[in-house]
N, C-alpha and C positions, 0 to 999 in steps of 0.2 A: 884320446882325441885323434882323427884324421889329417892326416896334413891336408892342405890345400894346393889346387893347382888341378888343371888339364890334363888326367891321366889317372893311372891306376894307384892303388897300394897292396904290397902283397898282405901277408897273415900276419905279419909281426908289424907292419905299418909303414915301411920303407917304400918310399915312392920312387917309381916304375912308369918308361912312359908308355903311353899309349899306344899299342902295337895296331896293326891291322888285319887280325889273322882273319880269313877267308873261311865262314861257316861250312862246313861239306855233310854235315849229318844233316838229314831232311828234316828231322824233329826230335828235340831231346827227350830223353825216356822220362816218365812221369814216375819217382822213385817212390815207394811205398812208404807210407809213416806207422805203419806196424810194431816196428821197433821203438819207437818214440813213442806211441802210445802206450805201449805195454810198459815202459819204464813208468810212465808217468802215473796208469794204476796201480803198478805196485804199490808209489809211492801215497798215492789216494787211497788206496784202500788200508793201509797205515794211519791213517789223520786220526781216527777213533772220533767219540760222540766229541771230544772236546773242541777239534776243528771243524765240526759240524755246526757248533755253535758259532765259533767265531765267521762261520763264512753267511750266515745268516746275518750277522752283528756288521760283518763287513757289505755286503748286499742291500741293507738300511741303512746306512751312514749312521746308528746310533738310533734310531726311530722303532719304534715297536710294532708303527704299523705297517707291519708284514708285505711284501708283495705275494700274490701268487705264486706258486711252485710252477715251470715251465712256462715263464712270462718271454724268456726268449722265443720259445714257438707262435708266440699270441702277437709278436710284433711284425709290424709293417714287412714283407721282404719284398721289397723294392729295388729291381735290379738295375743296372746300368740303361739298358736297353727304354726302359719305361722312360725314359728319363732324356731320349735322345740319344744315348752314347751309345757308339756303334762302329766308329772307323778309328785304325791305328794309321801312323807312318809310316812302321819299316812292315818288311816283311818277315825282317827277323823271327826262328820259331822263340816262343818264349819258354818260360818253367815254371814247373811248379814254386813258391813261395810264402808265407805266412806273414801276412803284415801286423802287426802289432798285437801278437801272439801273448805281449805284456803289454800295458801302457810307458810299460820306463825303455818301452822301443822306440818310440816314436817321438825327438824333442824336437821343440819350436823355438828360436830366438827371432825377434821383433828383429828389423831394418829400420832404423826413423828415417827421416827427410837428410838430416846430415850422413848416412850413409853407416851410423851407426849400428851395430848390434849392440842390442839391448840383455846384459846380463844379472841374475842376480851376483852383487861382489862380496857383501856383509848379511851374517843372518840377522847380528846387532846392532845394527849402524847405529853412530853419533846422532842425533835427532837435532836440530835445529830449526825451534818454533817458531822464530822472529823471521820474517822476509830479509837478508840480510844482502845492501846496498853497498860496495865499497867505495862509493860515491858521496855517498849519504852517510858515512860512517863520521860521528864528529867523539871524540873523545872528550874526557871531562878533564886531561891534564890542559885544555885550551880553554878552561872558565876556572882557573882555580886566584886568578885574582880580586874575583866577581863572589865565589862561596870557596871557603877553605876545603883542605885535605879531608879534615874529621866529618863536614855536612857530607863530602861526596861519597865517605866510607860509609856513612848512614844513610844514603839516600842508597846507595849499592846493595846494603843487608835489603832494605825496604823493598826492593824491586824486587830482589830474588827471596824473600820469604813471602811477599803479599800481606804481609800485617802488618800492623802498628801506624806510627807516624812519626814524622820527623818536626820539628819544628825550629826553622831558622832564625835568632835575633835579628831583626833590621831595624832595629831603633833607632840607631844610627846612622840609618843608608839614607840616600837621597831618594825621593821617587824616582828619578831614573837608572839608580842604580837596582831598586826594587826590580823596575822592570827589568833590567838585565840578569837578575835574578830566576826570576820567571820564565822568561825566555832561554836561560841555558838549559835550565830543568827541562822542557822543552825540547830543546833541539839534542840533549841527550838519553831522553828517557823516551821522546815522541807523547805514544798514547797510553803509555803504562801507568805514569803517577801523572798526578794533580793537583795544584798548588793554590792558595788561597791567600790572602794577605787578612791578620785580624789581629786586634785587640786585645791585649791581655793587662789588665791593671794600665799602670803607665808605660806600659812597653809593646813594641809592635813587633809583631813576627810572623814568617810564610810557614805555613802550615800543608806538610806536604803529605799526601796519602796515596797508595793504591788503588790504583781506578778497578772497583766493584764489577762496572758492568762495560767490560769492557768489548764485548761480542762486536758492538755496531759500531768500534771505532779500530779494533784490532786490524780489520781489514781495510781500512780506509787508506791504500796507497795503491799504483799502479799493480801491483804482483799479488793479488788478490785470488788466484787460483795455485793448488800444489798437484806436481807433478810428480806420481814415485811409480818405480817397477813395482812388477807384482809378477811373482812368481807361484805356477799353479802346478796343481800335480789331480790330473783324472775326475776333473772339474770343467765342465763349460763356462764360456766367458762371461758371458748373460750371468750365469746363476753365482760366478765369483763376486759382477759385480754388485748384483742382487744381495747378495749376503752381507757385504762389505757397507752398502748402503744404509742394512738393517740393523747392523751393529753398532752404525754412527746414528742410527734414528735419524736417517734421511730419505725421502721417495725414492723406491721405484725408478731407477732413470738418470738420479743423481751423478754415476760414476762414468763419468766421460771415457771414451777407448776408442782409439785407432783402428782396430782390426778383432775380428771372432778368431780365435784358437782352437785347433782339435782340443775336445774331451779326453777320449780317452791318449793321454802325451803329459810331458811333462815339458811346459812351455811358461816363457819371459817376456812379456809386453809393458807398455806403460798406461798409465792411466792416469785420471787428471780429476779431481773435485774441486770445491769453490767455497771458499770460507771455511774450514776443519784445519785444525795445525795439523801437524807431523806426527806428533804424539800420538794425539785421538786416531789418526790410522794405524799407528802400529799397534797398538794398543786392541784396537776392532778386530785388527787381522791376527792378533795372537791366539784367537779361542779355535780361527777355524781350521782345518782339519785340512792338510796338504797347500796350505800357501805361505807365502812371506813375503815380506815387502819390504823395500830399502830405496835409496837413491832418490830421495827427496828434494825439490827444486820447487822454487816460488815462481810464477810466470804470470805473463798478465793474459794471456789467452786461454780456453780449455784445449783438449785435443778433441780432433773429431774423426767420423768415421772419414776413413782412405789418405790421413796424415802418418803415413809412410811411405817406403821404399821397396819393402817385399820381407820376407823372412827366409830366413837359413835354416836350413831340418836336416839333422841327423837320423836316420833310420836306417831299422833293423830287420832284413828280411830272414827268420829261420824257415830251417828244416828245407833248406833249397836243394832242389833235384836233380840242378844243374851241373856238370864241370866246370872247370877253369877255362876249359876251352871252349864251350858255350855261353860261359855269361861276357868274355871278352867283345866279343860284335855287338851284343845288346845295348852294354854299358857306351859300347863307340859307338853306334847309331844314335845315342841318347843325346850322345855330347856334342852332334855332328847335324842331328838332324831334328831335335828336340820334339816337341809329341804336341797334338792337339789337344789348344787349348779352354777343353770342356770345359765346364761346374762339374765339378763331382757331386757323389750324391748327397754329401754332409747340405750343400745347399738346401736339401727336397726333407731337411728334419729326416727322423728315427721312428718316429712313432705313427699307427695306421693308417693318419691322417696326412698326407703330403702337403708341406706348407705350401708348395704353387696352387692348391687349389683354393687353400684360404683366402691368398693373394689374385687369385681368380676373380672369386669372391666381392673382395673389394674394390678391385677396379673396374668391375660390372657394378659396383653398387647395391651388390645384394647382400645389404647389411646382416641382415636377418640369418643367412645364411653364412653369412662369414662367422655370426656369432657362433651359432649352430655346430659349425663344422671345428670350432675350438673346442667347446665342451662336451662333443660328441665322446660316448663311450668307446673305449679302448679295448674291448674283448680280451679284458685281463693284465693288459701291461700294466693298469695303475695299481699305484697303493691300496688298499680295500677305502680309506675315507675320500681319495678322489675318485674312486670308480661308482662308490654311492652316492656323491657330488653329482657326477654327470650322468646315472640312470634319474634322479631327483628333474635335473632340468630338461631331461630328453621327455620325461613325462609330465610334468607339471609347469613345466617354465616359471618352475619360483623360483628365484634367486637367493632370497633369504633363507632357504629351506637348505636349499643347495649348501651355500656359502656356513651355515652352521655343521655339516659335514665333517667342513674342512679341519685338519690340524697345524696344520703349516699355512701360512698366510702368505708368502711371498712366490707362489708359481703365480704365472701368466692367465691361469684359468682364476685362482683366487682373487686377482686385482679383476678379471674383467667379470666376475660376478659381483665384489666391489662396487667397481662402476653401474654394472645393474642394478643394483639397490636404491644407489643414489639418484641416481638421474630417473625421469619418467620411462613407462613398459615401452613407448615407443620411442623414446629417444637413442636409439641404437649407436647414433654416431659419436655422441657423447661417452656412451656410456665402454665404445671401443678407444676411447684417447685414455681409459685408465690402463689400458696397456703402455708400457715403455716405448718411447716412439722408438727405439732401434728396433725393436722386437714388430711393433707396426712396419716399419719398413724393412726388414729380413721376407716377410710375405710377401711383399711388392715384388721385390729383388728376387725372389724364389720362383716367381709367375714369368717375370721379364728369364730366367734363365733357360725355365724349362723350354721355353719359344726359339729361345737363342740355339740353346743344342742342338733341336730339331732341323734348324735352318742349316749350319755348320755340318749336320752329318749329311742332306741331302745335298750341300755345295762340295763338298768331297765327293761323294760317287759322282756327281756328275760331271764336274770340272776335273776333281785332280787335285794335284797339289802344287799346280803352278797358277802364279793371278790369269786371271783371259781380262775381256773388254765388260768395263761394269764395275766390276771390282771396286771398292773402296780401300783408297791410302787416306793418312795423313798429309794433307800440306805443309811444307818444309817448315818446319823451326814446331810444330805442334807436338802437343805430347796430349797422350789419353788421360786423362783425369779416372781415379778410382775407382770400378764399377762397383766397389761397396758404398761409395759415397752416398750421400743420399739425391737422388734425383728427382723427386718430386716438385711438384709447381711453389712447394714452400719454401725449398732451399735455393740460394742464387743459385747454385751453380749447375740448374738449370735452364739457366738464361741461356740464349744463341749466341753473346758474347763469351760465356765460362766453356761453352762447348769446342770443342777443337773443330779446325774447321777442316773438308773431308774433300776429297775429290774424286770422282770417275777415273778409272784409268783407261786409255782411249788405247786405237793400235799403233800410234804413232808413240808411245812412253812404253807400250808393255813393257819392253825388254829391260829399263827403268828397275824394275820391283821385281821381288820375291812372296813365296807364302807368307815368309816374315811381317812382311810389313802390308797384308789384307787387315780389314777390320771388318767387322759387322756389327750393326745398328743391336743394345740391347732396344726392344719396342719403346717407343713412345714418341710423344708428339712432336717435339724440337730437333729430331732427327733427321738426314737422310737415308736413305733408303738405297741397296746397287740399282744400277742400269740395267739390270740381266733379270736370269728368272728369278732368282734369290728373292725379289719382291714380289713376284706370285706367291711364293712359299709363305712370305710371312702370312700376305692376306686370308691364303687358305685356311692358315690354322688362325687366325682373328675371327676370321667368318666363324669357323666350327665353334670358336668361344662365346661367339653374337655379339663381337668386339669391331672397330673399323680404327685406323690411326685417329681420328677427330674423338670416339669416345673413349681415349682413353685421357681425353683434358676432359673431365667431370666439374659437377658443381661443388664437390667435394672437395678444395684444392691440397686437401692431405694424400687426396688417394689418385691424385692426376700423377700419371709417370710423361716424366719429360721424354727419358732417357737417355742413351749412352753409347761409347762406342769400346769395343772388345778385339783384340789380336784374335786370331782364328789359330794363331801358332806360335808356343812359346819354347826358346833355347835357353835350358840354365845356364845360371854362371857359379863357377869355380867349382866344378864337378870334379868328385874322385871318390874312389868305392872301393873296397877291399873284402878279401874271403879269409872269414875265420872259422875257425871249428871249436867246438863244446861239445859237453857234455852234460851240463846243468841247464834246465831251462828255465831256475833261478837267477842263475848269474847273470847281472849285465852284460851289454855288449858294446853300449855306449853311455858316458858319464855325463848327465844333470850340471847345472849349476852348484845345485845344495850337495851333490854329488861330491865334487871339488872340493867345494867349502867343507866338505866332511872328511876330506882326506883317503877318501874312497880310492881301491883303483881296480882295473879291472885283468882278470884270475885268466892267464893267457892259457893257451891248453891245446897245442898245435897237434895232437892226435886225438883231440873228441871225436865221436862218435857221428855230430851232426853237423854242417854245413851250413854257417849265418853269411848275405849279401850285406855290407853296412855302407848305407850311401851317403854322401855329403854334399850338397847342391844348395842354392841360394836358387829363389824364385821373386820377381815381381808381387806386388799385394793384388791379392783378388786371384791369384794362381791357382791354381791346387795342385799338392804335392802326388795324392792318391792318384790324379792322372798321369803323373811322369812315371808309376808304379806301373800302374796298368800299361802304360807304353813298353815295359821292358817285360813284365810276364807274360803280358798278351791273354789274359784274365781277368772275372768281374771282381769287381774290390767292394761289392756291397760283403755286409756283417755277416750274412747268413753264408755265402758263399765262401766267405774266408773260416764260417765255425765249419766248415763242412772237410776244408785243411787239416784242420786244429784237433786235434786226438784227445785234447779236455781241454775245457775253455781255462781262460787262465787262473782263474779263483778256485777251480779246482782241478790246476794241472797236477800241485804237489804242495805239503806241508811248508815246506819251503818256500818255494814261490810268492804262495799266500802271504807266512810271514817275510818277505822280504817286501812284499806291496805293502804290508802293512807298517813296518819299520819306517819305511821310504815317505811316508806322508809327512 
């Protein structure tokens, strides 16, 4: 693990501080991975038929339905540029590097609102099903005048086995001792047992049992939602929570979460459901395949999207081309002058279709066409039953036809052929809320970024990177609200009161402000807009969409964006980076939660052969990490461009590798 702090770490981890050595090379030499590849086919060309199979077995998560052979060719390459992103900070030259060459290079730890990170601590945790109040906690040695030692030891078995019955004499008692009776059971057992007063021969007794049906009274107190980590490995958030939903036999949408997680990383958030003990999630989350879950908490709110602080990521840059004395300025410009604060392209989705256009789409209202552009064909990235799913609906617009295709029930395309089904051919609107509203608003959010960018890269070249006259700050004491949040006309908080409120900066304050503190308007209506040309920009490109600021409050109030407001420039905090060398491009370079918990450590090797950058940085939510990257390589961080680094992709760099990805789930 890195230590922390403003500065450097050398190769064995001993923190060093931040020097400011003065670049003099024009441009660092771009080092050949020649050697690293050819290590790595040796080692592949070793695997034999047996890892052939398993990288298959690994490639379907278990599923037989095949993807095509060269489905990485068939996908989306969607660069930086497309996308907006275009301008850096420094001038620094950059270098060659590899960003997540593995997924166990890349980890995530959540920030919540207390300013915590969020870790996995237990693979087993103690489980604790009762909402438990120390408040509200009454003991039964405070009724033992009212029912004896021996009923409480018998009502105790009775709770915790769920069977049988107890039955108490009170032949004897007064009716208000009865009730006091009653009432201690009561106030120590709550809604678990249930007492009766009856008749037996000449004698009277409470007749106490196990409450059966207990679902619609178990929750019945203030803390009625549970909170646990959930720890992922090479799994999207969406599809974690999707899964986790379906093991508890809950919708689609069920699993509350603060924040989306890189896929490929091995990342610690929290997440929150509504009625489900403790148990039934660990239990759900036992079968799947690179997660675990612990740190269970009763609360009486759910979590929502932009209910944190930001996240911490350790990353791993290998096979780096650089010196010691070239990544030193980089790392200090980073830390001194932080990088612009794009969307990266994880926003704009993976696959052929870019979700801003979907989200296009529906803020134009062109339902039909947002449908369309979901289940449009993938020239080959899908599985063969979703790729005949979506030639099915591209030619017949049967739904049912479609939707029997499918073998897996729970992607995005399978609920909104679902929803096709059920609702009328033209009820389109309906028939898109069987999508998960996050995933409905990830489009929105995707459409609002791509606009963002473009605005951001043409207020740089033009302005610079100092505020001018126009400019939007925050007014004193405000703070930006989440730009994952949800913004639409449905959520408060896009009311003009939950919106921070924004000012011009005039020439009598310029001197006032820095880059730091510009904002710009994600689109929508509840916004301001600068004073400068920055508002032509938006318009132009609204125009070109056949969009105006008034249409995007629609009649649709799902699909109205309020909008929001965004830093145009972010500086991490508690940055430090360190250069180590390897030899294995198995071995870790940086240790996981489950990692720890396993007593893992990692295999130091001060004359390897290859040169890893390991960063440690905390960022705001709604940040992206892949742009502080791009700041210091000064290169595109889309997939295609980094497999193009990469001398075998990681599933088949080496036998090893592979089985170490696969140990690691």
């Amino acid at each position: 693990m890195t230590s922390r702090g403003s500065g450097r770490l050398d190769a064995v981890g001993n923190h060093r501080s931040s020097s400011r050595t003065q670049l003099h090379t024009a441009h660092p030499s771009r080092v050949s991975a020649i050697s690293l590849a050819a290590t790595c086919t040796k080692m592949s060309n070793r695997r034999g038929k047996f890892h052939q199979k398993r990288k298959i077995e690994h490639q379907n998560l278990g599923h037989s339905n095949k993807r095509p052979k060269g489905e990485e060719h068939a996908q989306l390459k969607l660069k930086e540029v497309d996308v907006g992103v275009t301008e850096y900070v420094s001038d620094c030259p950059g270098f060659s590097g590899i960003i997540k060459q593995r997924f166990s290079d890349f980890l995530v730890n959540e920030i919540d609102l207390d300013d915590q990170e969020i870790h996995l601590t237990d693979k087993n945790p103690t489980i604790l099903d009762e909402p438990f109040d120390q408040s509200d906690y009454v003991s039964n040695d405070d009724f033992t005048d009212v029912i004896s030692k021996g009923d409480w030891e018998a009502l105790k078995t009775l709770a915790d086995t769920k069977s049988g019955s107890v039955d108490i004499d009170v032949s004897t008692k007064s009716k208000d001792e009865r009730r006091q009776i009653h009432e201690s059971i009561k106030k120590v057992y709550k809604n678990e047992l249930t007492a009766n007063t009856k008749d037996m021969g000449d004698k009277k007794f409470i007749s106490v049992i196990f409450k059966k049906d207990t679902r619609s009274t178990y929750y019945n107190n203030k803390n009625r939602y549970v909170h646990f980590t959930l720890y992922k490995e090479n799994t999207d958030t969406m599809e974690a929570a999707n899964l986790i939903a379906r093991n508890l036999h809950l919708r689609p949408g069920s699993i509350n979460f603060a924040g989306t997680k890189d896929k490929r990383a091995k990342t610690c958030q929290k997440m929150s459901v509504m009625n489900v003990k403790p148990s039934r999630i660990f239990n759900a989350v036992k079968s799947l395949r690179g997660m675990k879950v612990d740190g269970f908490k009763f609360c009486s709110k759910p979590l929502q999207l932009g209910m944190l602080n930001g996240n911490r990521f350790q990353i791993v840059l290998r096979n780096v081309s650089a010196s010691d004395e070239q990544i030193e300025p980089v790392m200090n410009s980073l830390l001194e002058n932080g990088f612009l604060n794009y969307f990266g392209l994880q926003r704009f989705g993976t696959q052929s279709v870019p979700t801003y256009q979907i989200g296009k789409a529906l803020v134009c209202g062109n339902w039909q066409e947002a449908v369309d552009l979901i289940l449009k064909p993938r020239d080959g990235f899908d599985y063969p039953d979703m790729a005949k799913a979506r030639e099915i609906w591209l030619e017949t617009k049967d739904a049912d036809a479609a939707f029997q295709q499918l073998t897996r029930k729970t992607s995005v395309e399978a609920q909104l052929l679902r929803g096709l089904q059920e609702n009328h051919k033209n009820d389109l609107v309906n028939a898109l809320e069987s999508i998960p509203r996050n995933t409905r608003l990830l489009y929105l959010h995707s459409y609002q970024s791509y606009i963002w960018n473009h605005v951001l890269s043409r207020r740089i070249k033009e302005y610079g990177f100092k505020p001018v006259v126009g400019d939007l700050v925050l007014a004193n004491g405000c703070k930006i609200e989440d730009s994952e949040c949800d913004l639409t006309e449905e959520c408060p908080k896009q009311e003009p009161s939950k919106l921070p409120n924004v000012l011009p900066i005039t020439a009598d304050d310029l001197e006032k402000y820095s880059i730091f503190d510009v904002v710009l308007p994600l689109p929508g209506f509840n916004v301001k807009y600068p004073e400068n040309k920055c508002s032509e920009w938006y318009n132009e490109l609204f125009e070109k969409d056949g969009l105006t600021i008034d249409s995007m409050k629609q009649n649709v109030r799902k699909y109205s964006m309020g909008g929001a407001y965004r830093k145009v420039s972010c500086l991490p905090k508690k940055v430090s980076w360190k250069v180590v060398q390897y030899d294995d491009v198995a071995e870790p370079l940086v240790l996981s939660d489950l990692d720890i918990l396993d007593k893992k450590e990692i295999v130091k090797c001060s004359e390897g052969k290859y040169k890893a950058l390991v960063l440690d940085f905390c960022l705001p939510s709604s940040v992206y990490a892949t742009m502080a990257l791009r700041e210091v390589l000064k290169m595109d961080t889309s997939t295609h461009s980094q497999k193009a680094l990469n001398p075998v992709e990681e599933k088949d760099s080496a036998v090893a590798a592979a089985a170490k990805d696969d140990g690691e789930r």
